[in-house]
N, C-alpha and C positions, 0 to 999 in steps of 0.2 A: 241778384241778377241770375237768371235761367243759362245752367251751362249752354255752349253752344254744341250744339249736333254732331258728330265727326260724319262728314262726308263716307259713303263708299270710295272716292279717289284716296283720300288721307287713311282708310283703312288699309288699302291697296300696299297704300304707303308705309305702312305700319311693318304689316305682316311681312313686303317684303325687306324690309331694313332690319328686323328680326329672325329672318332664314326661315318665317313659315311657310311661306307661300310665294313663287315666282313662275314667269312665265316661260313655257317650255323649249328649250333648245335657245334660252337666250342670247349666249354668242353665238348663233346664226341670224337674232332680230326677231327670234321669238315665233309664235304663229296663232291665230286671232282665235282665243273659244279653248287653248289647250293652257294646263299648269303643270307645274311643278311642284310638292310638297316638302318640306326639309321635316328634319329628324322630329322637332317639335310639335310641326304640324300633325304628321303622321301618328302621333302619341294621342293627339286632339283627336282626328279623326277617326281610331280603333277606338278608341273609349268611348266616343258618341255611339259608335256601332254595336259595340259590344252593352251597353246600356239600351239600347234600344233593342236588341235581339233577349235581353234579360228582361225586359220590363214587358213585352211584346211575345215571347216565345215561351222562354224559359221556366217564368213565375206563373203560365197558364195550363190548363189542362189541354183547351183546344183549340190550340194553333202547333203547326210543326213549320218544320224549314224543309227549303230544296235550296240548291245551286247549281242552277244551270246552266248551259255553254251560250259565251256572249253569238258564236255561229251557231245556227242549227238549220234546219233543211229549209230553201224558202218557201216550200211550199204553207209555212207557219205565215208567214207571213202575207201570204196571199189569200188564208182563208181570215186571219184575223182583219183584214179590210186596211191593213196599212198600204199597201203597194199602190192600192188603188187611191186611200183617204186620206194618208197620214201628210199632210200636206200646210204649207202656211200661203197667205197672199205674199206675193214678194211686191214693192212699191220701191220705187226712185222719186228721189224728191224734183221738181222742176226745176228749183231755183238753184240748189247747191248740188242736184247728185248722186247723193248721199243716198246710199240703198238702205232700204229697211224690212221688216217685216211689220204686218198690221192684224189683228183680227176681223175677220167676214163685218163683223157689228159697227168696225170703227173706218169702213170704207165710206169717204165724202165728209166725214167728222173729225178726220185728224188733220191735225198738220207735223213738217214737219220741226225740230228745234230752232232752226233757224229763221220759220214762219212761212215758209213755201209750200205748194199743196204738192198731196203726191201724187204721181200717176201709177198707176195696177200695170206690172207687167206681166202678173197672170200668178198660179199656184205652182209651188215648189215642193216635192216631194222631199221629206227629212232625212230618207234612210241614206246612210251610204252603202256605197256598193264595196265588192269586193270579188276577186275569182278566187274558184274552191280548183286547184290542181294545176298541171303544166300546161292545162290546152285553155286558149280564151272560149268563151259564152258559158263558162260554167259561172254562173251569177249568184251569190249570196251577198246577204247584206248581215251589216252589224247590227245588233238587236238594239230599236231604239226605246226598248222598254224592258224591264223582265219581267214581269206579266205574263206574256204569252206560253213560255214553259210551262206554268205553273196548271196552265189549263189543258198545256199539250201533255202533263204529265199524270193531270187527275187521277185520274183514275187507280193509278198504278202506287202516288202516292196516299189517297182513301185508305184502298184496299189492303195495304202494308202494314200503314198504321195504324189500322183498324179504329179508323173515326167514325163518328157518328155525326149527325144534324145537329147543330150549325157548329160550326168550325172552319178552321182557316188556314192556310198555307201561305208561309212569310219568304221571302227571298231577299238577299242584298247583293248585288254586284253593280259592275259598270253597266252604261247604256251610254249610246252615241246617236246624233242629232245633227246633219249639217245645217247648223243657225242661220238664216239669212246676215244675220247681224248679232254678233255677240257681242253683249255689253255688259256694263257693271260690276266688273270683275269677275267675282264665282257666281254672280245672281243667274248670268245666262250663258253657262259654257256649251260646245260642242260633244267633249267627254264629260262624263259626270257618275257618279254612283248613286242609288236608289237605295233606299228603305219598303221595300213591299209587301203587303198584305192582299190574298183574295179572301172575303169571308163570305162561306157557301152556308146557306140558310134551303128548307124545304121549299118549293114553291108558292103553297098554303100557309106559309109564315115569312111573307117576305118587307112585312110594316112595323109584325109586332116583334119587342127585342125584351129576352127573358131578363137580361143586366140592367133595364132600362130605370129601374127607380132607384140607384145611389148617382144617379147622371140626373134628376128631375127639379133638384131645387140647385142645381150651376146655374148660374147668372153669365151671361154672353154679350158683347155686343152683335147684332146681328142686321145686316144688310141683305134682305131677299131680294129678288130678282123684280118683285112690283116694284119696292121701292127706289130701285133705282131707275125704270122706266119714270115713276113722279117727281123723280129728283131730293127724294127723300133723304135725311140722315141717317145713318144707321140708329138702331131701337137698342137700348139694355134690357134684358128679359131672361126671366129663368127659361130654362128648358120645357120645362112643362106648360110654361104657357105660351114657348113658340110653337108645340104639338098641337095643344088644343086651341088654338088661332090659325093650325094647318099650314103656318110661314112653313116650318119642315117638315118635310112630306111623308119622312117615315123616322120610328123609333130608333132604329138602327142608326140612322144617318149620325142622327142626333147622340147616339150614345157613342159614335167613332169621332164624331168632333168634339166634342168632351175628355175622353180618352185620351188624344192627341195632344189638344189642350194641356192635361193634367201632365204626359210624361216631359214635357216641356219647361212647364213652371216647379215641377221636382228637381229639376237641373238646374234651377237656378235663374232662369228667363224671366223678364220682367211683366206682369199679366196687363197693365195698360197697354202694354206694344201690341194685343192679339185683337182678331175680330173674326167673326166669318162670313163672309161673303158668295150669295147662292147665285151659279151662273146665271146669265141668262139665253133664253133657247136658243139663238143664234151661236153662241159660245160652246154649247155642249159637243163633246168628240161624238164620232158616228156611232159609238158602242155606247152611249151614255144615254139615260131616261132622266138624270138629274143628277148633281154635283153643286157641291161647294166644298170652297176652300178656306184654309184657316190662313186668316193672314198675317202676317205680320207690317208693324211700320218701319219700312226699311227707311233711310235717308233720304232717297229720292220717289216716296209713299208710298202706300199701300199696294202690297206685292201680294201674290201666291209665295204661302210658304208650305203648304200640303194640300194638295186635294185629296178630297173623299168623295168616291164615283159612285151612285148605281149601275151597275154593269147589265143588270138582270140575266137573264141565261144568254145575252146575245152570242159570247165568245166561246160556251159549251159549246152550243148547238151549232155555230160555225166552221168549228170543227168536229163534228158528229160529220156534218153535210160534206165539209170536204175531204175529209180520209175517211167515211165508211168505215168510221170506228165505234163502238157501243161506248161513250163514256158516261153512258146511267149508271146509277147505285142502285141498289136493292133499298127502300124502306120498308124494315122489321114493322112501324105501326101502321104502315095501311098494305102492307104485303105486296106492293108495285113498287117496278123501278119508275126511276125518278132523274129529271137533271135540274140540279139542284141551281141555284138562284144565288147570281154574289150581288148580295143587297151593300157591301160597302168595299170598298177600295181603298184605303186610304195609302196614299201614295205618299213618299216622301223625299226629299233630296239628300245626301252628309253636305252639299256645300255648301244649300241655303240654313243649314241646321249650325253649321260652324260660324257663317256670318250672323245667326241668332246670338248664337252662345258670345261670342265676339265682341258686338258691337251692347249687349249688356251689361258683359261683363269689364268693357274698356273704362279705367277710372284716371283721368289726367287731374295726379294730386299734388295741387299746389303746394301743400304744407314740406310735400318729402322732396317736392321737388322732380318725381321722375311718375311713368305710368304704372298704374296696379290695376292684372287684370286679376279682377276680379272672379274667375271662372270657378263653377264648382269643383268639389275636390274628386268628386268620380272622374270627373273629363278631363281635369287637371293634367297636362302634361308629364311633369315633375311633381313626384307627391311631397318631396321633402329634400331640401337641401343642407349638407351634413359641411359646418366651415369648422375649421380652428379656428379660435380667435386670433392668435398672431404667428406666424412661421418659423417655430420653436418645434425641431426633434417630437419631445417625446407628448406635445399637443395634436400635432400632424398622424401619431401612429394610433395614437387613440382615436381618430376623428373617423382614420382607415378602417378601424377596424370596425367602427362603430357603421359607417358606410359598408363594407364589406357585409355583415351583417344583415343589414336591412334590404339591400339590394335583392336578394333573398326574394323578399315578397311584394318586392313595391320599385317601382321606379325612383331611384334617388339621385342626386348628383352629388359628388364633392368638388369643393371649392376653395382655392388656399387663397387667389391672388386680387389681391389690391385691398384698401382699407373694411372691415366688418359693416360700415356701411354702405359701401360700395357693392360690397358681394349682397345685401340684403336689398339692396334696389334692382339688380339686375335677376334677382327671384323673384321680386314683384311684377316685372316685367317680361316673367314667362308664365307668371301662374302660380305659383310655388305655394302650395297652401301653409306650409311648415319651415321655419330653416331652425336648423338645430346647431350649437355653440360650443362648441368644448374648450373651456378655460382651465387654469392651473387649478380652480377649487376641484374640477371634474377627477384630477387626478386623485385630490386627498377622497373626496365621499362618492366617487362611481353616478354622480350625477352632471345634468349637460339642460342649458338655458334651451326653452323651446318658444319660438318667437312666432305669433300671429298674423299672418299676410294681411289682414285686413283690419287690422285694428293695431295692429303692431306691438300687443300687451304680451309680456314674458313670463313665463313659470318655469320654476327649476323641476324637474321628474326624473327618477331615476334612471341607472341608463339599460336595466332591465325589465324599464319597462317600457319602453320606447316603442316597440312593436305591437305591443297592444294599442297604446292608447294611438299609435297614426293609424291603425286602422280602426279604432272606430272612429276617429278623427274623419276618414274620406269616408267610411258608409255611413254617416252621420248619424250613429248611435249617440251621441257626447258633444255639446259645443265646446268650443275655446275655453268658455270661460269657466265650465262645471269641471275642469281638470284640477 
């Protein structure tokens, strides 16, 4: 019999009866779309970040970072077309009430949960507002994307870092969103943090992608934009013959949903869960010529879990037009400036990327009795937890020291209280890829039991050499069992 599913509610439930996750200002009754992170979470969270700025930035020649101010002048925002566009239908249901938000596509075709139709009470603009000094009408907003920097700053960052054609500028910070309706816990908050990429291609190369043949024989599920006007299934297809069947429209697109894909499934995410799904034209944001997203299957179905944009030059040249700034480049091959073309976008959330890793990694194991999340050891919270076996002097100061130690270069905890396998369920149930044991043998031979979060098999290893093998233990040079 097929486990059953764990709800977004029950993970809700999960994360907060584990201190990872609650809602903001709780003893005041909280506030709809805002969280709160605990110590745990927060370790989840830099690790997904710091992994994604490593696999995305770090390990590439051409991509760099910014971090820009969540304020900046509004006039950013009035040239990127949000003040005017950035907007959702806002709809109340008849029968219950119940406000919602709906996309332009799904006006006259939805209903609402409880079966009532809704009524349009017009578009809602996202941004919130805010004043910048003592006096009111001074009007800025919080940035409901960080995108917009990164184009407000082009130029300055090209030129710096002296990049060439095609190339990319990553960004991560918060972004803010007043949601009609925030639901499903982290699925749709009001605050949230981004994973960003713009990748700027020459204009005359803005289909063909030079990375595109180690991306050609990936296998996808894929939902185009016809198929779902026919009601069609989604299709399994490599890459290469969604190209040359023109389902996706350009090389690039296709080599940034691949990408995506892959740093995902390197973390440990399960590859049935994903699909991609290509808007359709009613759906596309004002700056988009086409878009899909890579989805995942969340509990309550097939969600966006990144989009990947073509932007083409709209938001350069929108801001050329409204600051009366040159942000063309010089191209060396054809001796003209140029404004170069972001053929892909891929945008990304940490929240929906934590409820990925999450709901993957949740293992409700009968046999132990308690949950094993099974999370990769990069993202892993706690790399390793360091117990004594029983509450004996001089097992306690070796366990210190041996914690003391490692702490050094890894996140560890130590653990003295309640039964050994007490303390080894409640490292299951944070993540803990490692717990390490120090018994009375440890004192005679300088060795210490090293136990498997996921399979639960034991090896004794020295206790100098403990720092090597947990790191390559979490960069995954070494499994478990080749120790």
């Amino acid at each position: 019999m097929a486990e059953k599913k764990l709800s977004i509610e029950e993970m809700a439930v999960f994360c907060k009866k584990k201190g990872l996750v609650f809602p903001s200002g709780e003893i005041y009754g909280g506030l709809s779309g805002f969280f709160d992170f605990g110590p745990n979470c927060v370790e989840i969270r830099n690790n997904i970040k710091k992994e994604w700025w490593k696999f995305h930035v770090q390990e590439r020649e051409d991509i760099v970072g910014i971090d820009g101010s969540i304020i900046t002048n509004p006039r950013v925002w009035e040239a990127s077309g949000h003040v005017k566009n950035f907007t959702d239908v806002y709809v109340k249901c008849k029968k219950c009430k119940k406000p919602n938000k709906i996309d332009k596509s799904e006006i006259g075709k939805v209903r609402c949960e409880c079966g009532g139709e809704y009524e349009v009470i017009g578009d809602l603009n996202l941004m919130f507002k805010t004043n910048i000094g003592p006096v009111e009408g001074s009007t800025a907003y919080l940035r409901p994307e960080t995108a917009q920097l990164i184009f407000a700053n082009f130029k300055l960052v090209a030129e710096s870092s002296r990049l060439k054609l095609p190339f990319g500028i990553a960004q991560v910070g918060k972004a803010f969103r007043n949601e009609i309706s925030p639901r499903d816990f982290l699925f749709r908050c009001r605050e949230f943090e981004q994973m960003e990429i713009e990748y700027f291609v020459h204009p005359e190369n803005s289909k063909k992608c030079p990375f595109i043949k180690d991306a050609l024989k990936h296998e996808m599920n894929i939902l185009s934009a016809e198929m779902q006007k026919k009601e069609k299934n989604p299709q399994k297809m490599t890459v290469e013959q969604a190209l040359k069947k023109k389902i996706i429209g350009t090389e690039w697109l296709a080599y940034w949903l691949v990408t995506e894909y892959n740093w995902f499934i390197s973390l440990g995410a399960t590859p049935d869960n994903f699909r991609i799904r290509q808007h359709l034209k009613d759906e596309l944001a004002h700056y988009s010529s086409d878009c899909w997203d890579l989805e995942y299957n969340f509990p309550f179905g097939w969600k966006e879990l990144e989009g990947i944009a073509d932007r083409s030059d709209f938001d350069l040249k929108q801001h050329i037009n409204h600051s009366k700034k040159d942000l063309s480049i010089f191209d060396q091959e054809t001796n003209k400036k140029i404004v170069p073309y972001v053929a892909a976008e891929p945008s990304l959330g940490v929240e929906r990327s934590f409820l990925v890793f999450m709901f993957d990694a949740y293992n409700d194991d009968k046999k132990r009795g308690n949950i094993v999340l099974k999370l990769d050891p990069k993202i892993a919270p706690i790399k390793a937890g360091i117990f004594p076996l029983i509450g004996k002097p001089e097992l306690e100061k070796l366990a210190k020291e041996i914690h003391a130690n490692l702490k050094k270069y890894f996140n560890v905890s130590y653990d003295r209280s309640g039964s050994i396998g007490r303390r080894y369920a409640r490292a299951d149930e944070t993540g803990t890829p490692c717990c390490i044991t120090v018994d009375f043998d440890s004192l005679k031979d300088k060795s210490v039991t090293i136990r498997d979060r996921d399979t639960t098999k034991q090896v004794r290893i020295k206790i100098d050499k403990l720092r090597d093998i947990l790191r390559k233990l979490i960069d995954g040079e070494i499994k478990f069992i080749n120790i």
